[in-house]
C-alpha positions as CSV (number, residue, x, y, z in Angstrom):
1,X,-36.6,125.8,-228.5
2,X,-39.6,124.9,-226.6
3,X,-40.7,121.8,-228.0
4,X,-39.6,118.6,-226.5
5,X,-35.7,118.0,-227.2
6,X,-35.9,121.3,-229.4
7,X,-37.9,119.6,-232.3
8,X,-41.0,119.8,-234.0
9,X,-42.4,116.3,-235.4
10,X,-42.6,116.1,-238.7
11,X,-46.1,116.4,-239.6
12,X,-46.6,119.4,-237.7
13,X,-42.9,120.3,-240.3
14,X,-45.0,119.5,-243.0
15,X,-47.3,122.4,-242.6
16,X,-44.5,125.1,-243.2
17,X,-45.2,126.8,-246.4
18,X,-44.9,130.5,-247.9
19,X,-48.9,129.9,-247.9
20,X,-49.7,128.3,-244.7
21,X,-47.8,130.2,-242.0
22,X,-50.7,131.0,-239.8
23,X,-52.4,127.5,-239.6
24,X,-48.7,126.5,-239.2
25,X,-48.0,128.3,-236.3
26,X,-51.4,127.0,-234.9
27,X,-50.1,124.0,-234.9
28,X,-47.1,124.4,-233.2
29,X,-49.0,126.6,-230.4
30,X,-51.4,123.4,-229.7
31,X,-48.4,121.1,-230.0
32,X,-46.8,123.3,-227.0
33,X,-49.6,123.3,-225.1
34,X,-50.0,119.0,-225.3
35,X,-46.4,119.2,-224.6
36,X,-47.1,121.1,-221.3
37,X,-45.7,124.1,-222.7
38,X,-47.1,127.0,-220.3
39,X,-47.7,130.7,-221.3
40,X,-45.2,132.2,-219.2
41,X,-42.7,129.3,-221.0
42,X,-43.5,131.6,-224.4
43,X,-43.6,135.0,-223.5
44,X,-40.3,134.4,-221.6
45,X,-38.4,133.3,-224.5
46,X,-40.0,136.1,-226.6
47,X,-37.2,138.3,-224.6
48,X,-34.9,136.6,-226.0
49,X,-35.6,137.5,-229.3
50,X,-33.2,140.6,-230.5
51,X,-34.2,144.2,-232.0
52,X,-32.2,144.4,-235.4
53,X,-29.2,146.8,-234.3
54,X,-29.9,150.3,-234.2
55,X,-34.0,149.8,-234.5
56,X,-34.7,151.1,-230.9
57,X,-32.9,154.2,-231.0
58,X,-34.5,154.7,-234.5
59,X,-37.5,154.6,-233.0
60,X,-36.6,156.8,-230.2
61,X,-35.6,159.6,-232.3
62,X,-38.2,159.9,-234.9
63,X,-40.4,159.9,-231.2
64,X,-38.3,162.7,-230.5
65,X,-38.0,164.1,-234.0
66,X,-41.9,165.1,-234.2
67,X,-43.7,164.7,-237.5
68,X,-43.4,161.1,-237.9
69,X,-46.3,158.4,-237.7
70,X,-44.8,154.8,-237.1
71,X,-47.0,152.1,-238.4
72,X,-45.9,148.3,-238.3
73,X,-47.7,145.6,-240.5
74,X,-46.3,142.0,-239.7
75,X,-47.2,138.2,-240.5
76,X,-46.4,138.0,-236.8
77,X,-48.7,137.6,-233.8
78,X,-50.4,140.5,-231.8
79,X,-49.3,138.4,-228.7
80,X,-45.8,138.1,-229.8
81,X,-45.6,141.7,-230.9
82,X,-47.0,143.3,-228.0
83,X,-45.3,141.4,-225.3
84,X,-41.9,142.3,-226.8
85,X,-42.2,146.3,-227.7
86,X,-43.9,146.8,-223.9
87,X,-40.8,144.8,-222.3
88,X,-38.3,147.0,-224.9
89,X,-40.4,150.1,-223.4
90,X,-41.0,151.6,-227.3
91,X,-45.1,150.1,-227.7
92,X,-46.1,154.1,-226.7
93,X,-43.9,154.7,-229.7
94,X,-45.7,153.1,-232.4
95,X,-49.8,154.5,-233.7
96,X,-50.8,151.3,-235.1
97,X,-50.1,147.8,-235.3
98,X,-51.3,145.1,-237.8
99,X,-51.0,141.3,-237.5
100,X,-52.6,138.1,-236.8
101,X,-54.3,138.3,-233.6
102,X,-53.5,135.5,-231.0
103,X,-54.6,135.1,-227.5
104,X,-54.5,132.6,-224.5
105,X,-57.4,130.7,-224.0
106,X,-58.7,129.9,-220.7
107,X,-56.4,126.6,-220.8
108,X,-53.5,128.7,-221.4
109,X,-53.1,127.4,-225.6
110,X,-51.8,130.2,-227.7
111,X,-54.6,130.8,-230.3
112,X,-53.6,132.8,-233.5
113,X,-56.1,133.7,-236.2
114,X,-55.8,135.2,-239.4
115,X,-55.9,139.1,-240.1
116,X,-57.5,138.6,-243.3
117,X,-58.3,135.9,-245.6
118,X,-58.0,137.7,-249.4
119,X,-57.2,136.4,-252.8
120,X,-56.7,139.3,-255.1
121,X,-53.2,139.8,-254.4
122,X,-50.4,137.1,-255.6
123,X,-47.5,138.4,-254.1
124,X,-49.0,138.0,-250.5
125,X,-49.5,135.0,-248.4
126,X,-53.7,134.4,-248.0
127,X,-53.5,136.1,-244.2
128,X,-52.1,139.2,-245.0
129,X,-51.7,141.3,-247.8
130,X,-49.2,144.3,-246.2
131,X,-49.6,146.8,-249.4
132,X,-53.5,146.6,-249.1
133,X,-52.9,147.1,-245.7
134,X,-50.9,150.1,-245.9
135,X,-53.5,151.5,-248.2
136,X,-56.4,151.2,-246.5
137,X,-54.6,153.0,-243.3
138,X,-53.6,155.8,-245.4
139,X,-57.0,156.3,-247.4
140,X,-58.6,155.8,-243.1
141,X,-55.9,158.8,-242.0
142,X,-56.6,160.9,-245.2
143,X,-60.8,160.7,-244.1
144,X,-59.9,161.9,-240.6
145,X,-57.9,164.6,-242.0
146,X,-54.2,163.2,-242.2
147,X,-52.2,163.3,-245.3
148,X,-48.5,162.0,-246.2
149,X,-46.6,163.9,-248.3
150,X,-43.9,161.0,-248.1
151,X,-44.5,157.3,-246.9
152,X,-41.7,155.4,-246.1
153,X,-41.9,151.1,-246.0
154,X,-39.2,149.3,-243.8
155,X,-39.1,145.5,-244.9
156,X,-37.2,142.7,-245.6
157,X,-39.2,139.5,-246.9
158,X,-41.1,138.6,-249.5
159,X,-44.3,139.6,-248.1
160,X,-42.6,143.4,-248.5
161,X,-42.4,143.4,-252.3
162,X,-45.9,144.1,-252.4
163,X,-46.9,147.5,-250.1
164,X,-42.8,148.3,-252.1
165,X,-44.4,148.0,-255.2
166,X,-47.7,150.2,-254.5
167,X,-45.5,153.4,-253.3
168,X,-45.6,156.5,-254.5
169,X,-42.0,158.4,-256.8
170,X,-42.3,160.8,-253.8
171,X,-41.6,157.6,-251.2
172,X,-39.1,155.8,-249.8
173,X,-38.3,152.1,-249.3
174,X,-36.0,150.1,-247.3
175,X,-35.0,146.8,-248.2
176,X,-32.8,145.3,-245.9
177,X,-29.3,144.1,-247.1
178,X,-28.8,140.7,-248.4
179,X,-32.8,139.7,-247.9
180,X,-35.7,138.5,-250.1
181,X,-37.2,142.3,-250.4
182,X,-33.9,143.5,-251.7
183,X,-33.2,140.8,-253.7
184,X,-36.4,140.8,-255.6
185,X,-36.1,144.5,-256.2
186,X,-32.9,144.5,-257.2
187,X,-33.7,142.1,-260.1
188,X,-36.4,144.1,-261.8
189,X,-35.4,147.5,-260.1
190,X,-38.2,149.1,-262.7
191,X,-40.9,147.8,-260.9
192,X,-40.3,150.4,-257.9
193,X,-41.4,153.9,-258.1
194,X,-40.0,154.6,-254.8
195,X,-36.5,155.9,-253.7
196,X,-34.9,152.4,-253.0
197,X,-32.5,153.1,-249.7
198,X,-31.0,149.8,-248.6
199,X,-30.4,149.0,-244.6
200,X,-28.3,146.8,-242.5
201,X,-29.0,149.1,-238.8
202,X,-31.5,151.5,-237.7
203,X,-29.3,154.1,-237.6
204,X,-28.8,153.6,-241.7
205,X,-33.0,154.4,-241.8
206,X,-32.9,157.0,-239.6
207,X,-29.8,159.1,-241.2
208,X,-32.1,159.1,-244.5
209,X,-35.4,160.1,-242.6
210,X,-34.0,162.5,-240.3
211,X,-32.7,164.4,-242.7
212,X,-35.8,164.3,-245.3
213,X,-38.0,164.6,-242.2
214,X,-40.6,162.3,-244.0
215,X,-43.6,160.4,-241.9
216,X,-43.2,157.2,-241.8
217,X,-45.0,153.8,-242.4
218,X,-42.4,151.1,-240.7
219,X,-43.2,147.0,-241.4
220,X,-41.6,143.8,-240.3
């Protein structure tokens, strides 16, 4: 929507891969910036972007609720993801966030770098593998004295399959309707060890963890 006329030139187009996200959206953040693109310009249209119906007041209410740690782990931006959760008033409402970390530099280009850069997991893109993600956080909150009985993962793309796949009998996992998480699962439904719960609103996630009052690990 930002670029000139509302297009991208092709070899910036080009770059667009399951793989290549991140250098991707580098482009396009220095291609904004030659095209006069300023910060406020970004963060402006960022509030135009929508909260899946229902995923606020889920959030509220598992605030509310007690017992329940919210984590997300996204192939997002920390600029991006920040902005928009402090304007929606739910940031104090999340522990943890993981995702590529961007910033403005002192020109005022948005400047995204990779979380990680790993090659032992094939069902993740090289910047981010969620499941070891996920892991690592709950080995971290089991050392300082935090354990889970029940993890649930909220996801939808194809970057979900693989924190899906690592969870526990006890856990739960959301795919959301009529997307690439639910898709894959539903083709080998075997793989998953998890209670499978399928979404289209908040409110269908929070009806299933309200009433099994489980903690929580949510992911976008």
């Amino acid at each position: 929507k930002l670029a000139p006329n509302g297009e991208l030139p092709p070899e910036i187009k080009e770059r667009d891969s399951p793989n290549g996200w991140t250098p991707f959206m580098r482009a396009v953040f220095h291609f904004l910036y030659d095209s006069q693109v300023q910060p406020d310009d970004i963060l402006d249209c960022l509030l135009e972007i929508k909260f899946v119906d229902g995923i606020i007041d889920l959030l509220k209410q598992l605030h509310k609720a007690g017992g329940f740690e919210v984590v997300i782990i996204s192939d997002s931006n920390s600029v991006f993801i920040e902005h928009i959760m402090q304007a929606s008033g739910v940031r104090a409402l999340v522990h943890e966030i993981f995702t590529n970390y961007a910033f403005f530099d002192a020109n005022g280009c948005l400047q995204i770098s990779e979380y990680h850069i790993q090659n032992w997991c094939k069902l993740s893109s090289v910047n981010l593998c969620k499941g070891s993600i996920m892991e690592e956080y709950l080995e971290r909150r089991r050392k300082q004295g935090v354990n889970f009985d029940t993890v649930s993962y909220v996801g939808d793309g194809n970057n979900d399959l693989c924190p899906s796949l690592r969870l526990r009998p006890c856990d739960l996992v959301f795919p959301r309707v009529d997307y690439p998480l639910a898709k894959h699962l539903a083709k080998d439904p075997e793989r998953v060890k998890a209670k499978v719960h399928p979404w289209r609103t908040g409110s269908d996630i929070a009806n299933v963890l309200l009433k099994n009052c489980v903690v929580t690990n949510a992911a976008e």
